[in-house]
Each structure stands twice: as structure tokens, then as C-alpha cells.
Steps between C-alpha positions, in 0.01 A plus 500: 500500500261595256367194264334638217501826265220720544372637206448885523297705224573876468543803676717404760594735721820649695422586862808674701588713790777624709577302802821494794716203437484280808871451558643844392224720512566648168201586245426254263250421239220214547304354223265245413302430180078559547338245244113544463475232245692156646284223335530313817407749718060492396505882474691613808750771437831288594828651613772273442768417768836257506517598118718157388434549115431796304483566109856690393279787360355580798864444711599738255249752595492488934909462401527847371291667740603315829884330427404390877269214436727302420491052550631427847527191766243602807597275760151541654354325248809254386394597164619796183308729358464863384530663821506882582844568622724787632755693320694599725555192760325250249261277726201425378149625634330189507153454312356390866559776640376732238228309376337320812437673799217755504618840405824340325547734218351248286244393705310882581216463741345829401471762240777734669748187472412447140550821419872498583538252190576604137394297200617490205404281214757247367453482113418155411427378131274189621450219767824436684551184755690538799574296809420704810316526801110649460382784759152550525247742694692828409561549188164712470615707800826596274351544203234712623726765678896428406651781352455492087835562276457644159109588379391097498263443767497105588149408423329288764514125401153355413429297807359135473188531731354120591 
């Protein structure tokens, strides 16, 4: 699906929330990694979506917090990747549907939406590749008003201005 690694320099960020799984309607957990510094990206704070690749460290690290996220089939996109998915019935909440439509919990239209986002930072050593889609135009939003864990404030990415 995705060609090429994308080559992401530090902090890299975990953005998650509480959402209804669409079969069961039990809580579950929805994540997706906020990257302000994706090489490809010409300073636009990416979040990354249909996740096919990812370094073991940092599987390690969304692993222990969210056992969830886990590599799945979607049949929507006749692809695998690291998909948010329910523990109790175990379907997956697909990436489109959390990541594209407008007010998508990935995808807030407004501060009030960011803000029902928590980051946390994902401890990285260095540049890491990974093969994944790129989301751009809100990353800003969330990092701006998402909910902070621990005492590190994410520091707004220096922005490439033309």
C-alpha cells in the first residue's frame, strides 16, 4: 500500500481517546501517532494513518499502553496494518473512519474536538522510518489543545514558512 519508509525525527507523539466500538458498542481505546517532524512532510505536523511498519521500540511502547492496536486485515482497504481494535468483540475501527471525515477523532475541526485528545510523548532515541499514511492540516489543532500527560508540554514544531 505504502511504497516507501518515511523517515521521522523526534518527539513523536501518542494521541488517544475513548470511543464506542461500531459493532458492539463497547468502550474502546483509539490511537494514532502525531509526528511534527516527517522529513517528507516540508514542516506540516503529520499524523500517521494505515500504520504498515513501525520500529519494535516504539510497538513496544503503544503495545503496553493500548494491547488493542494491534496488526489486522481491514477489508475496506484490502490491506494490514496497525489498526485500533476492540477488546471485547475484536473488529477493528478503521483508520477512515477515525482519521478522515471532519470531526473524526483524529481529524478535530475545532479546539473543543481537540481537546478531547491526550498526548503523550513516545520516547524515541533518534530518527525512525516507518511506512504509513501522512495526515496533514491538524496536527496544530491537537497539539495546541489535546490534553498533556506527565509535565512535558509538546513544543510547537518550527514551521517551514515559503
Amino acid at each position: 500500500m505504502h511504497d516507501s519508509l518515511i523517515q521521522i525525527d523526534p518527539p513523536l507523539y501518542l494521541a488517544h481517546t475513548m470511543i464506542s466500538c461500531w459493532r458492539c458498542g463497547a468502550d474502546m481505546p483509539a490511537i494514532a501517532l502525531v509526528a511534527p517532524n516527517v522529513a517528507e512532510a516540508e514542516g506540516e505536523i503529520c499524523i500517521l494513518s494505515e500504520i504498515e511498519e513501525l520500529p519494535e521500540a516504539v510497538l513496544q511502547c503503544v503495545g503496553n499502553r493500548f494491547p488493542s492496536f494491534k496488526l489486522k486485515y481491514s477489508k475496506t482497504s484490502g490491506s494490514r496494518y496497525y489498526a485500533n481494535t476492540c477488546p471485547k468483540c475484536g473488529v477493528i475501527s478503521g483508520d477512515f473512519y477515525l482519521h478522515s471525515e471532519p470531526g473524526a477523532p483524529f481529524f478535530p475541526t475545532n479546539e473543543e474536538e481537540a481537546k478531547q485528545l491526550t498526548l503523550e510523548a513516545v520516547p524515541l532515541t533518534g530518527s525512525i522510518r516507518v511506512r504509513a499514511g501522512l495526515g496533514m492540516g491538524v496536527g496544530d489543532l491537537i497539539l495546541e489543545h489535546a490534553r498533556k500527560v506527565s509535565g512535558k508540554q509538546p513544543a510547537p514544531a518550527a514551521r517551514a514558512r515559503p
